[in-house]
DOKE-328420 format. One line per field, with one value per residue (C-alpha): residue number from 0; chain; residue in one letter; x, y, z. Coordinates in steps of 0.1 Angstrom, whole numbers, plus 5000, padded with zeros to 4 digits. Layout:
DOKE-328420
nr <- c(NUM, ...)
kette <- c(A, ...)
rest <- c(A, ...)
x <- c(X, ...)
y <- c(Y, ...)
z <- c(Z, ...)
END
This chain:
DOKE-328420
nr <- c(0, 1, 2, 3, 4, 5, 6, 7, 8, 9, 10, 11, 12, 13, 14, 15, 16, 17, 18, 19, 20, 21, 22, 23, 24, 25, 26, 27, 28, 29, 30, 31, 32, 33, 34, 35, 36, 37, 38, 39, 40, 41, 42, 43, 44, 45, 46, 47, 48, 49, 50, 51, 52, 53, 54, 55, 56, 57, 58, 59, 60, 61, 62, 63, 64, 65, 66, 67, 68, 69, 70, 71, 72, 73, 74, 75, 76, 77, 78)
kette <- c(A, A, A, A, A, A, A, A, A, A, A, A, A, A, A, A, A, A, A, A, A, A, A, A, A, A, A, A, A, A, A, A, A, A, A, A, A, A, A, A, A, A, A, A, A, A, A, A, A, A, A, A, A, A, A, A, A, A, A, A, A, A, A, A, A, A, A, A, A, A, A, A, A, A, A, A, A, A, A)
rest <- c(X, X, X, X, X, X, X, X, X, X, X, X, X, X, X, X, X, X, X, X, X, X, X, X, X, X, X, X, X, X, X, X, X, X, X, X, X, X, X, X, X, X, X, X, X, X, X, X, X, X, X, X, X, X, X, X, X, X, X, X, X, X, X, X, X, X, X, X, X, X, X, X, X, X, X, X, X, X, X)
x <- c(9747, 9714, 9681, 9675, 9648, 9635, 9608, 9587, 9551, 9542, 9525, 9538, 9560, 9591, 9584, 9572, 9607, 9627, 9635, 9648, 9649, 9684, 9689, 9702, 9687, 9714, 9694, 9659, 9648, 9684, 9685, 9707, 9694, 9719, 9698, 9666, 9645, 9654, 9631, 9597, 9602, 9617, 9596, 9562, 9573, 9570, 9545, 9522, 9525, 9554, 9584, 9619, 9654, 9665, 9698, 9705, 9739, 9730, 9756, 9783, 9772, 9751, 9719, 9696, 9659, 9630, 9598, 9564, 9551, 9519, 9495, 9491, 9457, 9437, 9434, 9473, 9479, 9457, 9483)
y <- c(9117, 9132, 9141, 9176, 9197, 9205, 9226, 9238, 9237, 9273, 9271, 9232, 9221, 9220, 9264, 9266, 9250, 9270, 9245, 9258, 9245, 9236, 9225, 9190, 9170, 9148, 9138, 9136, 9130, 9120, 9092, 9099, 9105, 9086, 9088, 9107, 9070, 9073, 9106, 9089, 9063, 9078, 9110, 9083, 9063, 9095, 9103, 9129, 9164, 9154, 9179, 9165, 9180, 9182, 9187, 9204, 9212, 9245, 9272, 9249, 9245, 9225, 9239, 9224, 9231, 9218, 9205, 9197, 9170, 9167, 9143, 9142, 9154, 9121, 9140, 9143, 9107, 9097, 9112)
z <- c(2346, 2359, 2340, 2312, 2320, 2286, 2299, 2329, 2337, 2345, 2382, 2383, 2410, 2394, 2383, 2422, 2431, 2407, 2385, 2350, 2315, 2311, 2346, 2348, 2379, 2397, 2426, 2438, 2473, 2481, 2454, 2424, 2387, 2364, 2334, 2321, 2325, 2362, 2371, 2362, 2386, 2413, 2414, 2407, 2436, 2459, 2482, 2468, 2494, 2506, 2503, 2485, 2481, 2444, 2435, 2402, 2378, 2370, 2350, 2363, 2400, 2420, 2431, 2466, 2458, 2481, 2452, 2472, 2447, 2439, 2421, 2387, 2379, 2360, 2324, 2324, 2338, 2300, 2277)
END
């Protein structure tokens, strides 16, 4: 279960969290991740500034990081 993080956006929110490639996202904002699909629509459904608890598998743990989403800026939102 939960969602890969192939890669981080230096300076992004995920980077400003301390989220790693690697890192496998189990929950976001309390709601679990049971499949990659899953993170679009729950992190698109999320109030932009607000701050969300993330839990990660990490090196065989569980890892609690706070993300302050933002919006999507509009030239990403076309790709």
């Amino acid at each position: 279960n939960g969602a890969l993080v192939a890669s981080v956006q230096k300076d992004g929110p995920a980077d400003k969290a301390g989220i790693e490639a690697r890192d496998v996202i189990l929950k976001f904002d309390g709601k679990p991740v049971n499949a990659s699909g899953d993170l679009p629509r729950i992190v698109g459904s999320t109030k932009p500034g607000s701050k969300v608890q993330v839990q990660v598998w990490r090196n065989g743990s569980t890892k609690e990081l706070t993300v302050a989403v933002e919006e999507v800026a509009p030239e990403e939102r076309v790709a």
